[in-house]
C-alpha positions as CSV (number, residue, x, y, z in Angstrom):
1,X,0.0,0.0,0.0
2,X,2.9,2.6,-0.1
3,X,3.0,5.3,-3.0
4,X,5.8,4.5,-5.7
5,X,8.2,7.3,-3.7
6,X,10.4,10.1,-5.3
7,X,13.8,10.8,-3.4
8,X,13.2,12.3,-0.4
9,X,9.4,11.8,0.0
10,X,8.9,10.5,3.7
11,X,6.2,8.2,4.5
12,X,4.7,7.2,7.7
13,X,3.7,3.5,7.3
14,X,1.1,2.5,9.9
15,X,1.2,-1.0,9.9
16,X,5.3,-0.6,11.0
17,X,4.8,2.6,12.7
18,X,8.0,3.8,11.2
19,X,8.8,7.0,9.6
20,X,10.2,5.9,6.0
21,X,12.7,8.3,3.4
22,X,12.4,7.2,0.1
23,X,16.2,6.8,-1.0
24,X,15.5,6.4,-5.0
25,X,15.0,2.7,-4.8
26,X,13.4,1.8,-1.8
27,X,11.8,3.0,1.6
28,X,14.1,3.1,4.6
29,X,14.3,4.0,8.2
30,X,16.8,5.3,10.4
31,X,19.9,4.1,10.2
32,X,23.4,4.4,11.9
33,X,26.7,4.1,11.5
34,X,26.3,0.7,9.4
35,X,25.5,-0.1,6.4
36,X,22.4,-2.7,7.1
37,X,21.4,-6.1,5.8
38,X,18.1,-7.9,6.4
39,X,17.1,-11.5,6.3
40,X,13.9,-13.2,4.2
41,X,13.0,-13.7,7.4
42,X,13.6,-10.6,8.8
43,X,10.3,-8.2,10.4
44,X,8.7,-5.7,8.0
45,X,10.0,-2.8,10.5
46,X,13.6,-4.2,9.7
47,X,13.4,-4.9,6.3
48,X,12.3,-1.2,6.2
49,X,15.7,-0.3,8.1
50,X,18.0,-1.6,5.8
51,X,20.3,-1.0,2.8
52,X,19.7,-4.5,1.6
53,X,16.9,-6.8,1.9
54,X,18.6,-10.7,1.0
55,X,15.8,-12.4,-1.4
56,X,15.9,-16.4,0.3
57,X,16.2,-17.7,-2.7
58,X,19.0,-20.4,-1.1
59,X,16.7,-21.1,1.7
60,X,15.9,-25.1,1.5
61,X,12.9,-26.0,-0.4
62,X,13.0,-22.1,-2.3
63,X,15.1,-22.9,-5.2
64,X,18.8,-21.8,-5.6
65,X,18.8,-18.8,-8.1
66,X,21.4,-17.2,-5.9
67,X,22.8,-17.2,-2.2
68,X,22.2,-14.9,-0.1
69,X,26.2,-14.1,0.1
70,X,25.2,-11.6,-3.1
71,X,24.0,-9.1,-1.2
72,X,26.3,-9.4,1.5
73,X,28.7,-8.9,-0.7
74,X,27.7,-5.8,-2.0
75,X,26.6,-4.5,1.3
76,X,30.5,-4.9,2.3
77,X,31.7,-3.7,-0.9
78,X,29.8,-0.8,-0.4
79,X,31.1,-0.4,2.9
80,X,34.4,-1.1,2.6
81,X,36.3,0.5,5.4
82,X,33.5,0.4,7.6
83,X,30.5,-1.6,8.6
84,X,28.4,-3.9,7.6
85,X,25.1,-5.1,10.1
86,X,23.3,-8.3,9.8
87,X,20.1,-8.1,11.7
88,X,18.4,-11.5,12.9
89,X,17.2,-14.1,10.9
90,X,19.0,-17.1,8.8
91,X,20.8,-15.7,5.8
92,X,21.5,-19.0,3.8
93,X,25.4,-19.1,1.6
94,X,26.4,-21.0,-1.4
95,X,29.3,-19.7,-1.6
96,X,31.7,-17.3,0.5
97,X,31.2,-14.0,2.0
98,X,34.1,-11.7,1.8
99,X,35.2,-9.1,4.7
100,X,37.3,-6.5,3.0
101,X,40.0,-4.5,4.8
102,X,39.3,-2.4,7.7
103,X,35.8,-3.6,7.5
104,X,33.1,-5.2,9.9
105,X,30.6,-7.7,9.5
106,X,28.5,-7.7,12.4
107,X,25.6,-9.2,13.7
108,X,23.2,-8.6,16.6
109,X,24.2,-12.0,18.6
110,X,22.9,-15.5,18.7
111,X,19.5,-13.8,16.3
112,X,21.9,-13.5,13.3
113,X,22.3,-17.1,12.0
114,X,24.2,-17.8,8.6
115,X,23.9,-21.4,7.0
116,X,25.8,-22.5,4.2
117,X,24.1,-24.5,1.6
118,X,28.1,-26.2,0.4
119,X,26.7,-30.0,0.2
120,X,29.8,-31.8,-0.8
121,X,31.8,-29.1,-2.3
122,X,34.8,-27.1,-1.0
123,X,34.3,-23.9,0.7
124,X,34.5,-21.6,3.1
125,X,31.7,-20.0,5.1
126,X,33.3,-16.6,5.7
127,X,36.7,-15.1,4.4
128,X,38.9,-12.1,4.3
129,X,39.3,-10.5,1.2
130,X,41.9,-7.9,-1.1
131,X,45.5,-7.4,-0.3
132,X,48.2,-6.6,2.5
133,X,45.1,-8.0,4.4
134,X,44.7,-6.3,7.9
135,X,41.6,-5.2,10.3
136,X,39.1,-7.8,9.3
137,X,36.5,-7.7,12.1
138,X,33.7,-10.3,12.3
139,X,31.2,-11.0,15.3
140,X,28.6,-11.4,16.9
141,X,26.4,-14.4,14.7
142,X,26.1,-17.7,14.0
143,X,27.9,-19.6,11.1
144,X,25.9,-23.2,10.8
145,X,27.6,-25.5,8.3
146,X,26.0,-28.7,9.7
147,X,24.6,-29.3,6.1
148,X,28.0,-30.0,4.1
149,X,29.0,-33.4,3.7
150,X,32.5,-33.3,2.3
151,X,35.4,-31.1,1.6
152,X,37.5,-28.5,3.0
153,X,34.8,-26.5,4.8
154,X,35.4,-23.9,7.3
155,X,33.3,-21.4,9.1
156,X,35.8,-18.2,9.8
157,X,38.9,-18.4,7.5
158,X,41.8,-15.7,8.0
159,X,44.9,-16.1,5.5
160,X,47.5,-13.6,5.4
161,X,45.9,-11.0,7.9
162,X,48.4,-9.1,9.7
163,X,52.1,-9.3,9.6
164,X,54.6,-8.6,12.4
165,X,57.4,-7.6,10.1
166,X,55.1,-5.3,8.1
167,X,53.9,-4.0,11.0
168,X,50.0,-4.7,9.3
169,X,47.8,-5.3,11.7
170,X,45.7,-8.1,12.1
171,X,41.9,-8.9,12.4
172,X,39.3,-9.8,15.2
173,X,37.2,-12.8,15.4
174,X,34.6,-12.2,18.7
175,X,31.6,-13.1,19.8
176,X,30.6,-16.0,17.0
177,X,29.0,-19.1,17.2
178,X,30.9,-21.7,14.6
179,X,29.0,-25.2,14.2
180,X,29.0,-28.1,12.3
181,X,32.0,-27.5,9.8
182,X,34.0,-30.3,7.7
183,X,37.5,-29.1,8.7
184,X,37.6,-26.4,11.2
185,X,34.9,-24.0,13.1
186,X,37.6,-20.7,13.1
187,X,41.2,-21.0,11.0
188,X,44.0,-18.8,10.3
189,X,46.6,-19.3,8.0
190,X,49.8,-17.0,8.0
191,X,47.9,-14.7,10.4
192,X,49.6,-12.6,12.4
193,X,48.3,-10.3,15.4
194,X,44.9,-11.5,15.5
195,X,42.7,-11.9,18.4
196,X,40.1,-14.3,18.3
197,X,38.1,-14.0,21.5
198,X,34.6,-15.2,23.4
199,X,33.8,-17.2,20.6
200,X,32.0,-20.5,20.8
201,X,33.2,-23.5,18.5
202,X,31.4,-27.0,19.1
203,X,30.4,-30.0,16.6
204,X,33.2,-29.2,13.8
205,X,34.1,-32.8,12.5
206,X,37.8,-31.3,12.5
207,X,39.4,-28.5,15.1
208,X,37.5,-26.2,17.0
209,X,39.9,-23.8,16.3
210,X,43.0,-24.1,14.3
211,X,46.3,-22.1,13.3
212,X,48.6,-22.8,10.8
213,X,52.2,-22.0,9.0
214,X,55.1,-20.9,10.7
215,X,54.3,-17.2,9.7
216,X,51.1,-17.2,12.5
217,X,52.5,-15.4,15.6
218,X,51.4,-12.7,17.9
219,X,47.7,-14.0,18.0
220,X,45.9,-14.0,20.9
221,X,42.9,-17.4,21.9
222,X,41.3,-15.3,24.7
223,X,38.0,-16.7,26.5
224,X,36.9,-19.2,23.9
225,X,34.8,-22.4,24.3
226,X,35.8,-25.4,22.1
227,X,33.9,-28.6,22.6
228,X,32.8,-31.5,20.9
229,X,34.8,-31.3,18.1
230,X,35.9,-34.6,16.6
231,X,40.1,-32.9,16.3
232,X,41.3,-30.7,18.8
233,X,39.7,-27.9,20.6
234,X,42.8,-25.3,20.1
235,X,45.4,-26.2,17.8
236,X,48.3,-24.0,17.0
237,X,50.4,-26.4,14.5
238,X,53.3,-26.1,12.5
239,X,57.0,-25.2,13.3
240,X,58.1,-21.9,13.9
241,X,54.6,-20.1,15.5
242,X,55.4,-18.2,18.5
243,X,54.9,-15.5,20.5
244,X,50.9,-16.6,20.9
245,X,48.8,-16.2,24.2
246,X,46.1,-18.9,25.0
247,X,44.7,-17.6,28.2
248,X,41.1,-18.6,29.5
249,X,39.7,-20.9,27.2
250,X,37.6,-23.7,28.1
251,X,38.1,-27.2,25.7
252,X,36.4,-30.1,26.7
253,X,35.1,-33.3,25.1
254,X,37.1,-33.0,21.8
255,X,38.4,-36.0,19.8
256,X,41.9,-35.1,20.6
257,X,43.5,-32.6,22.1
258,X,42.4,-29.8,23.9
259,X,45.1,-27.2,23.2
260,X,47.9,-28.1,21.1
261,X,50.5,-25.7,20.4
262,X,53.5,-27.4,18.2
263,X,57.2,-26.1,18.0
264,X,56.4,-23.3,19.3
265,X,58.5,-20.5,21.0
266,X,57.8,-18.1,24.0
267,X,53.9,-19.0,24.0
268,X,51.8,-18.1,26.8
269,X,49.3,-21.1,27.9
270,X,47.4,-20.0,31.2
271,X,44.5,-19.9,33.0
272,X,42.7,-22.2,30.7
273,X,40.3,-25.4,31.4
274,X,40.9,-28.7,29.1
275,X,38.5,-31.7,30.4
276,X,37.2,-34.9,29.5
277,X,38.8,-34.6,25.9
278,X,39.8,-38.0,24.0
279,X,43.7,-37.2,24.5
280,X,45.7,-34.8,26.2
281,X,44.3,-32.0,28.4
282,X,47.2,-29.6,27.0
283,X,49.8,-30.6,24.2
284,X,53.1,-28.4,23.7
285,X,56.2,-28.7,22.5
286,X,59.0,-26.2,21.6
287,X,61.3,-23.6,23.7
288,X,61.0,-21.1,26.2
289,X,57.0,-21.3,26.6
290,X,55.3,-20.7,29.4
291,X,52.1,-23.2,30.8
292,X,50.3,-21.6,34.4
293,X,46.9,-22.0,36.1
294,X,45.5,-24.2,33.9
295,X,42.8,-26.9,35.7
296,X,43.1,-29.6,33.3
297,X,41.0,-32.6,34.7
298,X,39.6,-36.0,33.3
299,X,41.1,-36.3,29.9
300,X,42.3,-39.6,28.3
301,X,46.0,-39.3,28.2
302,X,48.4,-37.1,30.1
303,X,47.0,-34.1,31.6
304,X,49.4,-31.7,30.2
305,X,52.4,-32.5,27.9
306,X,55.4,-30.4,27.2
307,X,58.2,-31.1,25.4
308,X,61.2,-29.0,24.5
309,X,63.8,-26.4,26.5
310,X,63.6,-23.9,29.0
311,X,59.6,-24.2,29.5
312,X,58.0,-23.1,32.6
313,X,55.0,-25.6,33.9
314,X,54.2,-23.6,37.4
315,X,50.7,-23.3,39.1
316,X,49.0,-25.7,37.5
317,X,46.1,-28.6,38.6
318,X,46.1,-31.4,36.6
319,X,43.8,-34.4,38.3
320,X,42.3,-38.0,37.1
321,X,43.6,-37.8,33.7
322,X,45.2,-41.0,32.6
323,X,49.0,-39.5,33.6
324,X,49.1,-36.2,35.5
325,X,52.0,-33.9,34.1
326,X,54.8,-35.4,31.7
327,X,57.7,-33.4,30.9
328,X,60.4,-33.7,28.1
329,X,63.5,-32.1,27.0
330,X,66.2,-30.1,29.4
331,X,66.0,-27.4,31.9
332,X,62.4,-27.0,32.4
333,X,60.9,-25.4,35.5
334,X,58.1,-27.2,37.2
335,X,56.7,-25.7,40.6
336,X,53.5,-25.7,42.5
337,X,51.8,-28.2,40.2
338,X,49.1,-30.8,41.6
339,X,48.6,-33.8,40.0
């Protein structure tokens, strides 16, 4: 029932109760500082808020003409360097949305769910995207990718954001709910200075949460939960990562491991909970890293696990896992432990 609009005309729609500006193409309300993206399933009112409106077409039994990734794509084109908010509903992907640099993809919490419609293919839900890659943000939604079958399918992908010797900045990963992935909930890949914190990663058929190549220092694992995954909950892997801080995270009930952290060099591991996971409570190996005030408790193998030189194991509880507290290499410190 609203007139066909010229720019500028406002409109008071009674059914929404919303004061509407006719922007050339569409009605819209208020908006903020963000560029805004609604759901199909999204309330009139909201719909009338935003920038772009996704069509649904992906949604199961709809059809596939597109994903809904196309116009949250275009939304973070267009907002490139700023914001981009996804207000609740299920927004369903067939194929990748892309966070350009120095740009936001928000959503309003546990409300903002994004499915991926991948099947068998290869894929990733969300990635970064252009180059000398730096202040990626993305948070506060849910990425569900319990509908692929096969493949390389992740849910939060970072490769190549931030770099310690360039001095680039890395990105943020906060807030997100990551479920149901082929290979890993939340992954970086030569990332450097990123902070992935508060997220929740549970039911990924490979790690919770994973790093990887020896060019993925200086991130920080801050206040995660990683559980019932069928790898590890935490896994920092390959030779050469260092300088990383894995402080109050809670792993428990994973396939593996609950943190690993490989060959790695003055890492901080502290204050973190690992229980009832398939193998060790805590894995690491590598030099002058430093393991506190972690309660590891009722995992399969040894409660913690360090190997290597000059590592600090102080502080720590370890209790009713297979072994308590096994350490390897020379001139490690171990104090005030119980196990």
């Amino acid at each position: 029932n609203r007139p066909a609009g010229t720019t500028g005309e406002l409109y008071y729609d009674t059914d929404t109760d919303t004061l509407l500006t006719y922007n050339g193409t569409k009605w819209v309300a208020d908006r903020g500082e963000y560029i805004i993206v609604a759901a199909n399933d999204s309330t009139q009112a909201e719909k009338d808020s935003a920038d772009y409106v996704v069509d649904g077409d992906n949604v199961a039994g709809t059809g596939t003409i597109d994903g809904d990734q196309v116009e949250i794509n275009n939304a973070l084109t267009d907002a490139t360097g700023g914001k981009v908010l996804l207000l609740a509903g299920t927004y369903a992907i067939d194929a990748t949305i892309l966070v350009p640099n120095n740009t936001t993809l928000a959503g309003v919490g546990a409300g903002t769910v994004i499915t991926t419609q991948f099947g068998a293919g290869t894929d990733n839900a969300i990635e970064d995207s252009g180059s000398n890659l730096t202040g990626q943000v993305v948070r506060d939604l849910t990425v569900d990718g319990s509908e692929g079958t096969a493949g390389i399918q992740r849910g939060i992908y970072f490769v190549n954001v931030g770099d310690t010797i360039a001095e680039r900045e890395g990105g943020m990963i906060i807030n997100t709910v990551v479920t149901g992935f082929q290979t890993a909930g939340i992954a970086l890949n030569s990332s450097e200075n990123n902070l992935i914190q508060g997220n929740i990663t549970s039911n990924n058929a490979g790690d919770g949460i994973y790093s990887t190549s020896s060019a993925s220092d200086n991130n920080t694992y801050i206040g995660n939960v990683s559980s019932n995954n069928g790898e590890d909950g935490i896994a920092i892997t390959s030779t050469g990562q260092s300088y990383n801080t894995v402080t109050g995270n809670v792993t428990e009930g994973n396939g593996q491991n609950g943190i690993t952290i490989s060959s790695s060099t003055y890492s901080v591991v502290t204050g973190n909970t690992a229980s009832g996971n398939t193998w060790d409570g805590i894995q690491v190996s590598g030099n002058n890293n430093t393991i506190s005030s972690n309660n590891v408790e009722g995992n399969g193998m040894m409660g913690i696990d360090v190997g290597g030189n000059n590592n600090a194991i102080t502080g720590n509880t370890a209790t009713a896992n297979d072994d308590g507290i096994a350490v390897t290499g020379d001139t490690a410190t171990v104090t005030g432990n119980v196990a």
